[in-house]
Structure formats: structure tokens, C-alpha cells
C-alpha positions as CSV (number, residue, x, y, z in Angstrom):
1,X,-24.9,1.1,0.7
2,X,-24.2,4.2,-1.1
3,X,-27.1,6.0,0.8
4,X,-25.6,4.8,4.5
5,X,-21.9,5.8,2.6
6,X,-23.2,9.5,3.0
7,X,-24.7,9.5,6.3
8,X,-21.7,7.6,7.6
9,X,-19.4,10.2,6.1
10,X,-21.7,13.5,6.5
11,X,-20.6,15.2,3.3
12,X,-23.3,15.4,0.8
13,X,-20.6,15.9,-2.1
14,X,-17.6,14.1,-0.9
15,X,-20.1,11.1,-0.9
16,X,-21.1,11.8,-4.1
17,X,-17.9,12.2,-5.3
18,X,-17.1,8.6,-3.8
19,X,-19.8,7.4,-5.9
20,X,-19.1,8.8,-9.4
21,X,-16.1,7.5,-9.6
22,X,-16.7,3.9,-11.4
23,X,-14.7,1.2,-10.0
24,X,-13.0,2.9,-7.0
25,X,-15.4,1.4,-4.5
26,X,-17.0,-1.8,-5.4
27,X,-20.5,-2.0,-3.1
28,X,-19.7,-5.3,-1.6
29,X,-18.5,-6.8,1.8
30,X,-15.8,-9.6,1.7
31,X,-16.1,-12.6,4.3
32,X,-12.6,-13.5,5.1
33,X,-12.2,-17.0,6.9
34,X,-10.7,-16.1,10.4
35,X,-7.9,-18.4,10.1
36,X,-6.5,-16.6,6.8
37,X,-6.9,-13.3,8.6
38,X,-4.7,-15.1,11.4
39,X,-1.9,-15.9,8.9
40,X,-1.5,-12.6,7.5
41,X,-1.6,-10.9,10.7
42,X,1.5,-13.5,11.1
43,X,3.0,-12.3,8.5
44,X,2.9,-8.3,9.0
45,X,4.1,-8.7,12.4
46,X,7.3,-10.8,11.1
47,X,7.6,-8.4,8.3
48,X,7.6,-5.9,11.2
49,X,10.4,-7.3,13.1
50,X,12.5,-7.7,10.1
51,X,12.2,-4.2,9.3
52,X,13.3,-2.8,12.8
53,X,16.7,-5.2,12.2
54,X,19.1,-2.3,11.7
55,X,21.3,-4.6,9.5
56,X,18.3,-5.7,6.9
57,X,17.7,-1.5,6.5
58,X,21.1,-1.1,5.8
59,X,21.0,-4.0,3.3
60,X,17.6,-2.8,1.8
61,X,18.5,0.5,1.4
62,X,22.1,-0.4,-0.7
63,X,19.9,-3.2,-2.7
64,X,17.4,-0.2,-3.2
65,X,20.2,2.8,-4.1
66,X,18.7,4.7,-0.8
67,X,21.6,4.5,1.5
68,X,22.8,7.7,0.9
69,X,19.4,9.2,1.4
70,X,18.8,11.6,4.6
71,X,17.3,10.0,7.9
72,X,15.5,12.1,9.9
73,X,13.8,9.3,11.9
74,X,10.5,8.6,10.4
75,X,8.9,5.5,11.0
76,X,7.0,5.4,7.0
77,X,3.7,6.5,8.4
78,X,1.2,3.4,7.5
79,X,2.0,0.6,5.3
80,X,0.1,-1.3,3.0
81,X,1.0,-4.9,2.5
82,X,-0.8,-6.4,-1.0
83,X,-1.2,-10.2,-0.4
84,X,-2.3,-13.2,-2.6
85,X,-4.2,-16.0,-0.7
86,X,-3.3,-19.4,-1.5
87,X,-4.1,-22.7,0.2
88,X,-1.0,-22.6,1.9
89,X,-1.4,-19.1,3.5
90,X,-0.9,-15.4,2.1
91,X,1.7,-14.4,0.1
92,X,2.8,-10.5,-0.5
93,X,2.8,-9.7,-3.8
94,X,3.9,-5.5,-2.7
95,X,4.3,-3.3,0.7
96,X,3.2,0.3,0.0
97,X,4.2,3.3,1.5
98,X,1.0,5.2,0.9
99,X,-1.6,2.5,0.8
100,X,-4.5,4.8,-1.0
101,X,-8.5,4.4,-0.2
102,X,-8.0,3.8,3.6
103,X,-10.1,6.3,5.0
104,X,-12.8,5.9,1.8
105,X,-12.9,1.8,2.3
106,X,-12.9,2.9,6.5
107,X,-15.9,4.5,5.8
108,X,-17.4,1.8,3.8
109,X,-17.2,-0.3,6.2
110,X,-19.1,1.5,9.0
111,X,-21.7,2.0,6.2
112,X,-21.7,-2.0,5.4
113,X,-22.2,-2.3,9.0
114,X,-24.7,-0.3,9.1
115,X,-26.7,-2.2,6.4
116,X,-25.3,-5.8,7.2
117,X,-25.4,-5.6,11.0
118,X,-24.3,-9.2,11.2
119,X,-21.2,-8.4,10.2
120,X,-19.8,-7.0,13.2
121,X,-18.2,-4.0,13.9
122,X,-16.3,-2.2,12.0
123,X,-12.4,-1.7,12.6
124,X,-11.7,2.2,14.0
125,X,-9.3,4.1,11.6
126,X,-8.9,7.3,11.9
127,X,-7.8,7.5,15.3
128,X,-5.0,5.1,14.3
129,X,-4.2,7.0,11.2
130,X,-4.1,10.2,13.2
131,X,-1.9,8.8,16.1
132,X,0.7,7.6,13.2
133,X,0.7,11.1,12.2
134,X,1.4,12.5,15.6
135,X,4.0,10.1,16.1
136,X,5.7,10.9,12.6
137,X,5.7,14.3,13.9
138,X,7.1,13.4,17.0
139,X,10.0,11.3,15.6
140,X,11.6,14.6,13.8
141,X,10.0,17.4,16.1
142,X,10.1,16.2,19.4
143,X,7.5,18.1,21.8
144,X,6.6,21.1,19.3
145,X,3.0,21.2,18.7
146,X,1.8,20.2,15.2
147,X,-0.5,23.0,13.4
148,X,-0.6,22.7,10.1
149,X,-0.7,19.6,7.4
150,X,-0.6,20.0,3.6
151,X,-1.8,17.1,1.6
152,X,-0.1,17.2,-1.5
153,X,-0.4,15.6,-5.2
154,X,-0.4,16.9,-8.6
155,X,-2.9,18.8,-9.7
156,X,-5.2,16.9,-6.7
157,X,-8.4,17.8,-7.9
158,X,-7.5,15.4,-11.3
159,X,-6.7,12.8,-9.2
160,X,-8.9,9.9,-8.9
161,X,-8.4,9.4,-5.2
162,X,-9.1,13.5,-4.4
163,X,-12.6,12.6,-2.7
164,X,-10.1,10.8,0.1
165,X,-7.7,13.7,0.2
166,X,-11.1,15.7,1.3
167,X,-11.5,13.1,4.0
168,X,-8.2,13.4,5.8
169,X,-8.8,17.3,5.6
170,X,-11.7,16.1,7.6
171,X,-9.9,14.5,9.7
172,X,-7.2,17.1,10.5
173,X,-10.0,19.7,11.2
174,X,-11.9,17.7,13.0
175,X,-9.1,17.6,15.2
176,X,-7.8,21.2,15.6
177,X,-5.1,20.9,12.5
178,X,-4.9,23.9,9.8
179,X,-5.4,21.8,6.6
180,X,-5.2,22.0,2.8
181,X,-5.2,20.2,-0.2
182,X,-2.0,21.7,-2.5
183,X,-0.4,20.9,-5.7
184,X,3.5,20.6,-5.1
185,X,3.9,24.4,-6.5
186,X,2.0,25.8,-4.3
187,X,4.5,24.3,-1.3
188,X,6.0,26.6,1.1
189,X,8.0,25.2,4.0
190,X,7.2,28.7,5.9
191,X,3.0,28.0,5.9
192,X,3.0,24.3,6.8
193,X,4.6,22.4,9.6
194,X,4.0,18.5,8.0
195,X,3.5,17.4,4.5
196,X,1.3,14.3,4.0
197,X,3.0,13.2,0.6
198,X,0.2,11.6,-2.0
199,X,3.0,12.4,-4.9
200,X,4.3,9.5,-6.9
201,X,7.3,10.8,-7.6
202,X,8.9,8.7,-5.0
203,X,12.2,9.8,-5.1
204,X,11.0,14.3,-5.6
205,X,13.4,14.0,-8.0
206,X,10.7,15.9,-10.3
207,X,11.8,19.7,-11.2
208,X,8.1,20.6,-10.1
209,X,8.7,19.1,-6.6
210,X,12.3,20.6,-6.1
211,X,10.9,22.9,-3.2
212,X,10.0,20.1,-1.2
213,X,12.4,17.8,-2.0
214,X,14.9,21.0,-1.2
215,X,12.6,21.4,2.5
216,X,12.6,17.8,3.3
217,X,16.2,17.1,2.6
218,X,16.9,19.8,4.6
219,X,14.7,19.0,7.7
220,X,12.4,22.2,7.4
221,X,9.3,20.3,7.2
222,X,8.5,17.2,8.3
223,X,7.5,14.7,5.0
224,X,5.6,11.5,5.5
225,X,5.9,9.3,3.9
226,X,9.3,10.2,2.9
227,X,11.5,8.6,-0.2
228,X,13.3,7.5,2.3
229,X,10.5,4.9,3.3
230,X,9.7,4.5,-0.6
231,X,13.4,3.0,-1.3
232,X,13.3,0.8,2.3
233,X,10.1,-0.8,1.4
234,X,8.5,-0.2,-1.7
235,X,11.5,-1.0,-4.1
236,X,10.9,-4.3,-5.5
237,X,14.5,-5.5,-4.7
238,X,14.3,-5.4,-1.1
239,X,11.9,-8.1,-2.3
240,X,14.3,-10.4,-3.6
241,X,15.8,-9.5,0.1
242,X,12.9,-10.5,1.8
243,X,12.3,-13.8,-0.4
244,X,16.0,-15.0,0.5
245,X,15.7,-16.8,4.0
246,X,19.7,-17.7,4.5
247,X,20.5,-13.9,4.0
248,X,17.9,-12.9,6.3
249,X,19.7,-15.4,8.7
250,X,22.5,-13.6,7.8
251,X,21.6,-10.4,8.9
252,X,20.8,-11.5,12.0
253,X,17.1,-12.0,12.0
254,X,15.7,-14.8,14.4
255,X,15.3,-17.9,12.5
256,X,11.6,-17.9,12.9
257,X,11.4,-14.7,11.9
258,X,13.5,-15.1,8.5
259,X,11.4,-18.2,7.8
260,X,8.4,-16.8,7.9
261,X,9.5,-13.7,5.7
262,X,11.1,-15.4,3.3
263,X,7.9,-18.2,3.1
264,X,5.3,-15.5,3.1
265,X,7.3,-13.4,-0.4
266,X,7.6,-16.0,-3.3
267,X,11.0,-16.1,-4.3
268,X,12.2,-12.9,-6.6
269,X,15.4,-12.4,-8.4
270,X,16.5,-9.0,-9.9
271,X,17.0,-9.2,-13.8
272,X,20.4,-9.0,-14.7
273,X,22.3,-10.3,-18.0
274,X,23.7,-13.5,-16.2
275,X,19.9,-14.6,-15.5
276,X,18.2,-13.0,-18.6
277,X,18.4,-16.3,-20.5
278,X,17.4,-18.3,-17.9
279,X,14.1,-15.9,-16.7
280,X,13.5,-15.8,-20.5
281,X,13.2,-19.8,-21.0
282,X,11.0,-20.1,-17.7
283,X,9.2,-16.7,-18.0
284,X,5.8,-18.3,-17.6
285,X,6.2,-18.4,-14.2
286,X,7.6,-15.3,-13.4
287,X,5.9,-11.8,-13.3
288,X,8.1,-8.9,-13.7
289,X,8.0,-6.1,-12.3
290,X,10.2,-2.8,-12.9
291,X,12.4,-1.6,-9.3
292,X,10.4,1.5,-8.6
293,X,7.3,0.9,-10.2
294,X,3.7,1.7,-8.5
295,X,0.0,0.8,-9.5
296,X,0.7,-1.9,-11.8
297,X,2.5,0.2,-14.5
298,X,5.0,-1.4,-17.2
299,X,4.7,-5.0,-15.4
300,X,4.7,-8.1,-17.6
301,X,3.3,-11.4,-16.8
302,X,5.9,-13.5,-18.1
303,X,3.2,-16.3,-19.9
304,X,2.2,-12.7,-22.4
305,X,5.6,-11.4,-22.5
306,X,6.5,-10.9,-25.8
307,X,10.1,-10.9,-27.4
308,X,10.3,-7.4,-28.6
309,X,9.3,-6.1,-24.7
310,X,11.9,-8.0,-23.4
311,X,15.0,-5.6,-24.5
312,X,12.9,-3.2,-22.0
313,X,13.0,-5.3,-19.5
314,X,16.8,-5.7,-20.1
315,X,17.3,-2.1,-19.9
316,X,15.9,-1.0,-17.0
317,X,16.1,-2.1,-13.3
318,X,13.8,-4.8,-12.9
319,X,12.9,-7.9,-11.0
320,X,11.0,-11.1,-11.4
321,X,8.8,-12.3,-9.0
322,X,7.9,-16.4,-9.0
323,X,4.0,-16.1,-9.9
324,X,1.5,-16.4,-7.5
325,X,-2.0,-16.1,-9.3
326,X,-4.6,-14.2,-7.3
327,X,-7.6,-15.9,-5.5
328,X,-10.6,-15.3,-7.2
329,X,-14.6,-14.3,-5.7
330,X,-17.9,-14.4,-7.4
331,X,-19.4,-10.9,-7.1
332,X,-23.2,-11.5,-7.0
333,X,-23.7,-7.7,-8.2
334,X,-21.2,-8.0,-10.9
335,X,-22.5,-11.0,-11.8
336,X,-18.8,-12.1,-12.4
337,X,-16.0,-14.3,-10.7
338,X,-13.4,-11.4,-9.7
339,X,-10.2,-11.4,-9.0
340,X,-9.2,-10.1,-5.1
341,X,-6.2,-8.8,-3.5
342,X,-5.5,-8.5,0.0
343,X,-4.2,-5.3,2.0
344,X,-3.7,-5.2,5.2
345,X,-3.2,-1.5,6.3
346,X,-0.7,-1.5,9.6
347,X,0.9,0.7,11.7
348,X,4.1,-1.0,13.7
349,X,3.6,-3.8,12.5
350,X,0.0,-4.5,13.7
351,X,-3.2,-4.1,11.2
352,X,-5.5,-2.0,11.4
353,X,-7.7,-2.4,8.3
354,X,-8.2,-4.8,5.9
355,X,-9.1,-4.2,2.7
356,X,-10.0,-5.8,-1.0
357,X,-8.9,-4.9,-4.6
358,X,-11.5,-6.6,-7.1
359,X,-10.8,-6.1,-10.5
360,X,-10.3,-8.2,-13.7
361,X,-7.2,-8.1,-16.0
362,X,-3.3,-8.8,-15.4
363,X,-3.1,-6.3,-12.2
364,X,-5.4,-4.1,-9.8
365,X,-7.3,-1.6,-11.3
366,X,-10.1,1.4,-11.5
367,X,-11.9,-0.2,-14.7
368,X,-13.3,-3.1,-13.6
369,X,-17.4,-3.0,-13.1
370,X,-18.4,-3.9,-10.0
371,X,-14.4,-3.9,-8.8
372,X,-12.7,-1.6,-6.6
373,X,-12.1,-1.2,-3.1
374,X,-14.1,-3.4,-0.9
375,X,-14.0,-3.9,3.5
376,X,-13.2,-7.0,4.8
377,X,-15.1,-8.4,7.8
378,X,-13.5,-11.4,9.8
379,X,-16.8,-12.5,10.8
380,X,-17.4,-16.5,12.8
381,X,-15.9,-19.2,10.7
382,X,-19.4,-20.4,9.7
383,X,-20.5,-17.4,7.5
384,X,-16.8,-17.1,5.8
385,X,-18.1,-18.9,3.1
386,X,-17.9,-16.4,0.2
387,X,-13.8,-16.4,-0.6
388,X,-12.9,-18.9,-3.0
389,X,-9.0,-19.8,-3.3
């Protein structure tokens, strides 16, 4: 694969870099069974209509502390919803604002293709990803042309994902867009028109991000995704939202609609002092996880939760999420049984890439041999044979 990785991409180091990274891209192809592909598709698109309920943003953001945040129109650029499959269909474990390893997993699949032809074709991203960013653009800028794009992180060239910041200032060349690859101190509002935000500093509440936070507050440059976006979807208490079908009702959301939302996130409770003793007693079946948290950092499963974390927990804004174990997939290459999330990268509500996370331990990781990122292929129902719920 690896060899078909660099032809497919057509940059000798950025390939390379791909590689050398252990467990960001695991060399494999997932089969998904075509009716499971179905069913999250399902579910996107009602998490979709939800989301353009003005009512349930006004309730996510006040669950979330966003409300008073500025709202300049953005749409969130691409989300990534992180499912669990189960017998009884998928069930989101996440939605992320900035679903990371699109455009790397985008080319591993054309480079899969390429080796497994049987597999089909391989979905088209970039023009997606691009249009999302054009329309971003639009939302806050109208008919001004867009010139420039900075992608910016910390220190990028330390960060794990860096080879895929390369890519997307691939793709903005490719397409007649000044780009660059900046650290947050290097930001000036006056050399780029849009920032495409990698920072995880969700809120740019950061002292080292106060120039950007300062430009996008301000509307001088056009931020995607935007905290704004971070607190409406990626705040784990818009999930207890979500899981709560009679409030969606509430809100007005077609009953269909709420039903599926609410069946499709298992049920998840903020952690307060009235349900401490409760979630404590029956903490085996929770997993908790704290409000802004990202990449699987300070989360507990609730069967290894000890007693001297759980004053943590108490202190800080957390939820609990009913647990929903992952499905798991023998790796022939690992020569191991896996553990696999789901993402389904979308774009108003319809998705265009699906993706696995394989990885071993208590959440998704980059340590895992023969884990990582791996494309999914919805290929005829007789050779999805390879997922195992």
C-alpha cells in the first residue's frame, strides 16, 4: 500500500512522512456491511436536521456556556461523527469539529483501490472539503474572493498530524489559494483572509492565541472551525441534549427526527452532586467523560474508576455517557482482534468519507501496532464479511 500511498499522493516526503509515523495509518481496508453504512447515514442526516432547529442551538449553546459567543454565520466547516456499531445499529460515541486524518485516510483509500481493485471506487474528498471551505467563506464574506488560507496549530511541525496540514496546503495551491502552515504567533489578520483552525484550544482562550481569538471575535478574519462550532457540537453536554428524546420533542424537532437522535446517543447525564452517588454505585456502566475534552484525555471508564479520581470528576464539568463497548475486528497484519471506531466525515449533513480508528486500550489512539486510521469500503453485501460486532 505504502508504495501506491506515494504515487497516489505525489510527494516523495509527505508520503514518507505518512509512513514514519507508527500507528497513524494502519495498512488495512475495512469491509463495512451496506446495511450498517445505511443506518449511520440515517443517523448524520437526523443529527443534521436537529442541528438546523434554531431552538435546539439556542439550547445547546446555554447547556454548553457558548450563548454569549459571537455568530458570524459559520456553518462548522466538516464534522466528524465517532460511532460504535452494535447489533441494533450505530451509536455516537462524539461529533468533532475538526475530524483530523481526512485528507491522509482520503488518500489511503485511492491507494487501497489501487491495490484492491475489487473494492470499488474510492469516495472524492477534496473537492468536498474545498467547497465547505468556499462556502464557510461565503457565509461571513459574501462575494469577496478568497486568497489566502493559514492552517494553524502549535508549533505544527511537532504535531503528529503535520504530514496532513502539508496536504491541504496541497490542496489550496493546487487550486490558486496563497497557503501556509503557521504557529498561532505568527498570525496576522492583515496577511491572511481565512484561518483553517487545527488549535485545540477550543475556546482561544490561550494567551498565545489572543491575536486570533482578538481577529475572530472581531470579524477580521474568517475562522473555521470557530469555538463557536466547538461549544454547539463538540461539548459533551449537548450530548445529554441529544440523548433526551422528550426535550428534543420539546424544542420542536419532528418526532421522527428526535427519536432517532435520541436512539442513535446512548443516554448521558451531566455529573452533578445530586447524581454523584447514584453514577458512583452504577459506574460500571457509565464512561465519563470531562465537558470540553478532545482525543480521549482525562476520561474514565467507570468499571476502572477508582475512588481517589472520583473527587476529580466531582470537580470539574463532566458527563457520563451509558457505555457502549466498541465492535471489535481481527487485523490479519496485526495479527490481533482490534478494537474499531466509526467516523463518518459529513458536510450538511451528508457523508462524505468514512473512516476507521483501530487501536487497543480504553479510547482511540496513535500507539496501537497495526492501528490507526483505516478507509472504509461499502462494497456488495457478500464480501462484508470482515466486521465483527
Amino acid at each position: 500500500m505504502w508504495d501506491a500511498l506515494a504515487t497516489e499522493i505525489g510527494d516523495v516526503e509527505i508520503a514518507a512522512a505518512l509512513r514514519d509515523r507508527q500507528g497513524l495509518l494502519s495498512p488495512c481496508a475495512i469491509l463495512l456491511p451496506r446495511h450498517q453504512a445505511e443506518r449511520v447515514a440515517q443517523a448524520v442526516a437526523a443529527l443534521h436536521a436537529a442541528f438546523s432547529q434554531p431552538s435546539l442551538i439556542e439550547a445547546a449553546l446555554e447547556v454548553a456556556r457558548g450563548d454569549g459567543l459571537p455568530d458570524h454565520g459559520l456553518g462548522g466547516w466538516m464534522l466528524g461523527f465517532d460511532f460504535h456499531l452494535t447489533p441494533d445499529g450505530p451509536r455516537l460515541i462524539e461529533i468533532n469539529t475538526n475530524p483530523g486524518g481526512m485528507l491522509a485516510v482520503a488518500a489511503q483509500a485511492r491507494a487501497q483501490a489501487v491495490c484492491r481493485p475489487e473494492l470499488g471506487d474510492a469516495p472524492e474528498v477534496e473537492a468536498t472539503a474545498l467547497d465547505a471551505f468556499h462556502d464557510e467563506w461565503r457565509r461571513q464574506r459574501g462575494d469577496r474572493p478568497l486568497t489566502s488560507v493559514a492552517i494553524i496549530d502549535d508549533d505544527p511541525a511537532s504535531q503528529y498530524l503535520d504530514p496532513e496540514f502539508r496536504l491541504y496546503r496541497c490542496l489550496f495551491e493546487r487550486n490558486g489559494l496563497r497557503a501556509e502552515i503557521i504557529d498561532p504567533g505568527q498570525f496576522s489578520p492583515d496577511r491572511v483572509d481565512m484561518v483553517y483552525n487545527r488549535l485545540v484550544d477550543f475556546a482561544l482562550d490561550s494567551p498565545g492565541h489572543a491575536a486570533l481569538a482578538r481577529a475572530w471575535r472581531e470579524g477580521k478574519t474568517v475562522v473555521t472551525p470557530d469555538p463557536r462550532a466547538h461549544y454547539l457540537f463538540s461539548d459533551k453536554r449537548v450530548m445529554a441534549l441529544l440523548s433526551d428524546e422528550p426535550a428534543l420533542r420539546a424544542l420542536g424537532l419532528r418526532t421522527d427526527i428526535a427519536a432517532t437522535v435520541a436512539r442513535t446517543v446512548p443516554p448521558t447525564v451531566p455529573v452533578r452532586a445530586d447524581n454523584a452517588d447514584d453514577l458512583w454505585n452504577d459506574r460500571r456502566h457509565w464512561f465519563f467523560k470531562p465537558a470540553k475534552g478532545h482525543a480521549g484525555k482525562a476520561v474514565y471508564r467507570g468499571e476502572k474508576l477508582s475512588r481517589s479520581t472520583w473527587p476529580t470528576i466531582l470537580a470539574s464539568p463532566y458527563v457520563a455517557q451509558r457505555y457502549v463497548p466498541p465492535s471489535r475486528l481481527h487485523v490479519e497484519h496485526a495479527g490481533a482482534s482490534l478494537k474499531m471506531d466509526l467516523r463518518a466525515n459529513a458536510w450538511q449533513g451528508q457523508i462524505i468519507q468514512l473512516a476507521a480508528r483501530l487501536y487497543e486500550g480504553q479510547t482511540t489512539n496513535f500507539r496501537t501496532p497495526g492501528g490507526g486510521f483505516a478507509p472504509v469500503f461499502v462494497p456488495p453485501v457478500d464480501m462484508a464479511h470482515q466486521l465483527h460486532l
